[in-house]
N, C-alpha and C positions, 0 to 999 in steps of 0.2 A: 497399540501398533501391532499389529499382524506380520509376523517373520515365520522363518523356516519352523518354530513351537511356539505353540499359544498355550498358555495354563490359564483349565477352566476352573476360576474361583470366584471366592467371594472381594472385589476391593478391596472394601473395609477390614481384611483381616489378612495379616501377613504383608508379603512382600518378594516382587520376582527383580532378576537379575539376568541380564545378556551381557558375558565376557569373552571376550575375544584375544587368543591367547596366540601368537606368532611364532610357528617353533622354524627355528633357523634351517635351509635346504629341507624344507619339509611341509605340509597340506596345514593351514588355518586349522585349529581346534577353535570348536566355539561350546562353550556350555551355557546352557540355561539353567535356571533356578529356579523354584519356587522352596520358601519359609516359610513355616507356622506364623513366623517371629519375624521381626527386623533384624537382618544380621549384620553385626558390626564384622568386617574382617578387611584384612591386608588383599586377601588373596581372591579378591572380587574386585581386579583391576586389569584393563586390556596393556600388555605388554608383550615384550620379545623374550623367548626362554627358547632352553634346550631341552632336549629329550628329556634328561633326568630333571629337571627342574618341573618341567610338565607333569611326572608322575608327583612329586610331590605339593605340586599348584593343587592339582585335585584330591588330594590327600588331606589338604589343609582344607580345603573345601567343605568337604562331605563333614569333618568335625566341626566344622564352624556352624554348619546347617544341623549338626546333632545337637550342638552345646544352645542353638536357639530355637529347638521346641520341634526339631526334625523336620524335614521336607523331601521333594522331589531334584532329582539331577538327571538332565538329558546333556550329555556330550555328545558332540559332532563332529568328525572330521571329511576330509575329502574336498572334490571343487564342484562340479555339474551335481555328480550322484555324491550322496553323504551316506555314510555310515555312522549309525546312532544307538547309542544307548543310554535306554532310559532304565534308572536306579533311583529306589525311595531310602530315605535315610529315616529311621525310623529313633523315636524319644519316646520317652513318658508320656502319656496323652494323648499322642498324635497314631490316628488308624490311617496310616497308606493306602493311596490308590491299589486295584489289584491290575488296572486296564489301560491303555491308552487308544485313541483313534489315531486313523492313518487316512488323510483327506488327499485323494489322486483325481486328475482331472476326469470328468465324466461319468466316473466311480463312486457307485453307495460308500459310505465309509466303512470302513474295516476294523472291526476291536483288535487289538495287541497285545499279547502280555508282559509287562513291565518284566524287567532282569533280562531282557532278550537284546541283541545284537542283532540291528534291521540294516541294509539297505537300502534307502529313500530313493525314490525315482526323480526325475526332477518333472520342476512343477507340482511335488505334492508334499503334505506340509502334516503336525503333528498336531494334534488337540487334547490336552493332558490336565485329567484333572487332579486339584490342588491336594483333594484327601478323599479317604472313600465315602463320603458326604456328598461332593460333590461331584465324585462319580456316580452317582445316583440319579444327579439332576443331568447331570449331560446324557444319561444313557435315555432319560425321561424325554430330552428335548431331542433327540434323534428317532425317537421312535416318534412323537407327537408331530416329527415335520410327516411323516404317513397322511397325514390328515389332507394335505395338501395336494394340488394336481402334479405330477410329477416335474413339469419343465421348473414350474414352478417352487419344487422342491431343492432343482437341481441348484438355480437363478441363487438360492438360501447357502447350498451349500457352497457356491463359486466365491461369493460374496466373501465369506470368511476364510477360504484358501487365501482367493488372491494375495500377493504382498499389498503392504499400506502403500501411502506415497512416501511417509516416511521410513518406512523400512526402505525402496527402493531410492531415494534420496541418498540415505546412510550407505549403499551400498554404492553409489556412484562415489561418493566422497572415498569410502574406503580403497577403491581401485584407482582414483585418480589421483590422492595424495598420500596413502600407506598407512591413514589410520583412519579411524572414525572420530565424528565430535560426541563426546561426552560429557562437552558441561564445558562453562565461560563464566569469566564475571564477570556482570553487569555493573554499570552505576545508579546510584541511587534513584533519579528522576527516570532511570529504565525501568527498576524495578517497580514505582510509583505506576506509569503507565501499563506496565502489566497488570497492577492489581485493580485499574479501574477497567481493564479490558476481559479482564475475568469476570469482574460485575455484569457488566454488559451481555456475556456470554450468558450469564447465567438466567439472564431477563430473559433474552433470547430463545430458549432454551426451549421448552414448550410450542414456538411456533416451526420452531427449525429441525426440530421432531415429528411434527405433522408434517409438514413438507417433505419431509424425507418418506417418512410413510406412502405417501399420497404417489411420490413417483417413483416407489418401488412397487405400488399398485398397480401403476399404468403399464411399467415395464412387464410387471407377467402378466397381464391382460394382452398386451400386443404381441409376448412370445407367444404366448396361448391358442393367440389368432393366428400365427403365422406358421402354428406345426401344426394344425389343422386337422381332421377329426381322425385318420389313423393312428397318429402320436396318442390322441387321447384314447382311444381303443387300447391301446398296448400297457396303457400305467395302469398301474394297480386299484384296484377299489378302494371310493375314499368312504369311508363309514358313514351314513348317515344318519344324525343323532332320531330319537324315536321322542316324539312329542310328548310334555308333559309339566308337570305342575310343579307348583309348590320351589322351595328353595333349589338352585344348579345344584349340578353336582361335578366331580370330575368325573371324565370320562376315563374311561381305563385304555392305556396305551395300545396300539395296533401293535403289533408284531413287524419286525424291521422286515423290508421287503423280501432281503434277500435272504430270506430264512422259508417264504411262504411255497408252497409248492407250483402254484399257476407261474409264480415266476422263473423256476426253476427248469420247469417244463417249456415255459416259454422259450426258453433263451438255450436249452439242447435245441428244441424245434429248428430255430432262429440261425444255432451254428451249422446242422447238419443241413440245411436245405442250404446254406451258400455254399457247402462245401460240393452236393449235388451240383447245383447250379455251376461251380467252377469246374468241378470234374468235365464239363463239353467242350472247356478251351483251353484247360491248361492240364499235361500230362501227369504230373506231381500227382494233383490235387484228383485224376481222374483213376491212378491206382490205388490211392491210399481211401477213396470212397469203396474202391472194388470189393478193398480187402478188409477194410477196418470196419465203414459203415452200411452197406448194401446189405449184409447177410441178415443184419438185422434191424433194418429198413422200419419193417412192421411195427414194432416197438418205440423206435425211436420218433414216428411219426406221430404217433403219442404224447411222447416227450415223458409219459410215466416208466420211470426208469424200475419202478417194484413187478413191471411184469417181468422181468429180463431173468431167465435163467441164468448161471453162473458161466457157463463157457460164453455166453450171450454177453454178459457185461462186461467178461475180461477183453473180449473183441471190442466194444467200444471206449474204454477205459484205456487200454493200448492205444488204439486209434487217437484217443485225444494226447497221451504222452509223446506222441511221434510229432502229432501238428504243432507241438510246442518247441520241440528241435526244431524243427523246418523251418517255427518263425525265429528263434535265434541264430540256426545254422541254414540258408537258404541251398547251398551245396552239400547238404547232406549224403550220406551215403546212402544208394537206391538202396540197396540191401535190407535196409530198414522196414520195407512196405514189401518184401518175400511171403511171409507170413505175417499173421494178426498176432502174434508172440514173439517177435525175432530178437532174441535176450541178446544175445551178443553186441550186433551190430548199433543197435539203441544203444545200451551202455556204451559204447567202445564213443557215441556221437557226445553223449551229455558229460564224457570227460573229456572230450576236449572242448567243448563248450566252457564248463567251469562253475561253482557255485557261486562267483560273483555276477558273471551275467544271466545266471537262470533265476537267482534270488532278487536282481534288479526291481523288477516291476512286481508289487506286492499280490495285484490279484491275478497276474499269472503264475507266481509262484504257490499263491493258496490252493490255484487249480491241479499245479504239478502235483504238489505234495495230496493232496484230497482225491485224485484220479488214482497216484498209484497206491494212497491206501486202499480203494477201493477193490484192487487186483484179486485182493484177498491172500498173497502169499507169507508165510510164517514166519519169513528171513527178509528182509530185517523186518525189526520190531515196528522201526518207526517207517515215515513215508521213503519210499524209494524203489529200485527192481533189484530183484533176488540172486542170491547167486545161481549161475548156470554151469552146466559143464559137468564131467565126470573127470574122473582123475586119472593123468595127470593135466587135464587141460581145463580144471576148473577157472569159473570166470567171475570175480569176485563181486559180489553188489555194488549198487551205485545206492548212498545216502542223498536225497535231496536235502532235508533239516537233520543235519549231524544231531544223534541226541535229541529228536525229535519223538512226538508222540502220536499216533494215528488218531486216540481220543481227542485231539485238539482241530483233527482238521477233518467234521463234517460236511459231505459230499454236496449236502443241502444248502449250505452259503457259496455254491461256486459258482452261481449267476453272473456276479461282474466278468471274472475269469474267460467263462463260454460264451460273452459277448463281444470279448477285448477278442478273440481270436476269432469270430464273424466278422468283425470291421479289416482284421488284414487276410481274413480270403479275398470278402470283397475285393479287394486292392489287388491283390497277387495280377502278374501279367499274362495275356496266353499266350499259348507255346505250342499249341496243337495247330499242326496246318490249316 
């Protein structure tokens, strides 16, 4: 069953857990588990607690998952958007995950680093594996979906977001009657006809596998047909193998899309030509081309961002920090789009924005953070804009990721990001007479 975290393991080893914890005048906690081990504890049970009672539920937690061979801990709170962290408990034996995926709608997936405090947007969901074993295999089986036509790819990756029917069953039960079912007892001639309907299943099993296959076949075959041959122009090259003999071999994994340059190229191309395109009817969007992207036009039509000289990229680097207020703050202040560097009035926008709605959505906050390392300035360390001003009217930096690291947020994975903000120019209204 597929819910807000899925742990990618092996069945046959270990053992996961979804608790749901009710803290009184206060936001659902939910935590997920994964164990090495089978873990026997008290405190792997959905009930009503207090605040202090909460710290110490997860307290007793995290030991119970040490004393049975170490695992993984994602806590949850919140209602629409969640905030989550994901925590390895680390034993004797046991080599923790270093990564987790972050699966948003329409979005390549996103590696994450575990010990970090996310954001979840809604509708998008967590894929976390069990130990760094099979983090290996997950990261193998996201690059190997590469191989595939992209709608096709996407059709793969939807499938395992979506919620189950029983995750969404369990959640109507929980809203309609104040808890979830976790388990009944049966009578005897129930549990009898369970175990001849498991046989059955099991017979079963094999054809209703093929079936499945067969019309998950058809299904990308007929989206295939119906995004029709620009879509397939725009996905990426699928590898094709080179003929030969003797025993298979593996192939060696493609490189995840959103790391390759054509795509990264593409989808600058992709944002700047709607942002031209809307500059003709919408005022906004017709100053912030003048000043941000026009000057360096030539370049950008390229989409190769290594010819850009430095004053050249901080102009479009700015220019993409600004679009991303505008799409949080639609009444932004003009002052912003004065000049292609306007420190003040930006910062002065992204706090009152706030880092909960700028950290919201994952691959625009990769973009924020990734654009303004990009700037190239010394202060701060990590992603964010610098301080401005002379004294006494200094103006103090804005941190995008408090504690953040610029080596974490390569400019080259910011594909999804600069395509999430083409789909809401397209959108934008006009305003020009």
């Amino acid at each position: 069953m597929n819910g807000l975290v899925t742990f990618y393991r092996d069945r046959k080893v270990g053992a996961t857990y979804e608790v749901h914890l009710r803290v009184a005048q206060g936001p659902e906690t939910i935590v997920f588990v994964y164990g090495a081990q089978r873990i026997r504890s008290t405190a792997l049970k959905d009930r009503e607690i207090n605040e202090k009672q909460l710290s110490e539920t997860l307290t007793d937690i995290r030991m119970d998952v040490q004393q049975a061979g170490g695992g993984v801990i994602a806590v949850a709170t919140g209602e629409a958007e969640k905030r989550i962290k994901v925590e390895t408990v680390k034993s004797a034996g046991f080599e923790p995950p270093t990564i987790f995926l972050a699966l948003a709608p329409g979005a390549a997936p996103r590696a994450l680093d575990v010990e970090k405090e996310i954001l979840l947007s809604f509708g998008a969901r967590l894929l976390i594996p069990g130990d760094a074993a099979t983090q290996k295999q997950l990261e193998s089986f996201v690059q190997y979906l590469g191989y595939l036509p992209l709608d096709l790819e996407m059709l793969v990756l939807d499938a395992i977001r979506r919620p189950s029917l029983d995750t969404r069953l369990m959640e109507v039960e929980t809203r309609t009657f104040g808890k979830r079912e976790t388990g009944r007892i049966r009578p005897l001639w129930a549990l009898k006809i369970r175990a001849v309907g498991r046989g059955v299943v099991r017979a079963l099993q094999p054809a209703v596998l093929m079936l499945l296959l067969a019309g998950l076949a058809v299904n990308g075959w007929w989206t295939h047909e119906l995004v029709g041959e620009k879509k397939e122009q725009d996905s990426p090259p699928v590898a094709t193998p080179t003929p030969r003999t003797g025993p298979p071999q593996n192939p060696s994994p493609p490189a995840p899309r959103v790391t390759e340059p054509h795509s990264l190229s593409s989808s600058v191309i992709e944002l700047v030509e709607a942002v031209r395109k809307k500059s003709k009817t919408n005022a906004t969007m017709g100053k912030l081309y003048q000043v941000q992207f026009k000057p360096v036009e030539a370049v950008l039509a390229t989409g190769d961002l290594s010819k850009f000289q430095t004053k050249d990229s901080q102009t479009f680097y700015w220019g993409l920090i600004k679009l991303q207020a505008l799409q949080l703050e639609p009444n932004a202040d003009p002052a912003m789009l004065d000049k292609f560097d306007s420190f003040k009035p930006t910062k002065e926008e992204f706090r009152k924005i706030g880092n909960a709605r700028w950290s919201a959505d994952v691959d625009g906050y990769y973009l924020l953070a990734a654009a303004a390392c990009s700037l190239g300035y010394l202060t701060p360390s990590g992603p964010g804009l610098p301080t401005s001003g002379k004294s006494p009217t200094i103006d103090p930096a804005v941190e995008f990721v408090p504690g953040g690291k610029c080596t974490d947020y390569p400019f080259a994975k910011s594909g999804p990001g600069l395509q999430k903000l083409a789909r809401y120019v397209e959108t934008l209204p006009g305003t020009k007479p």
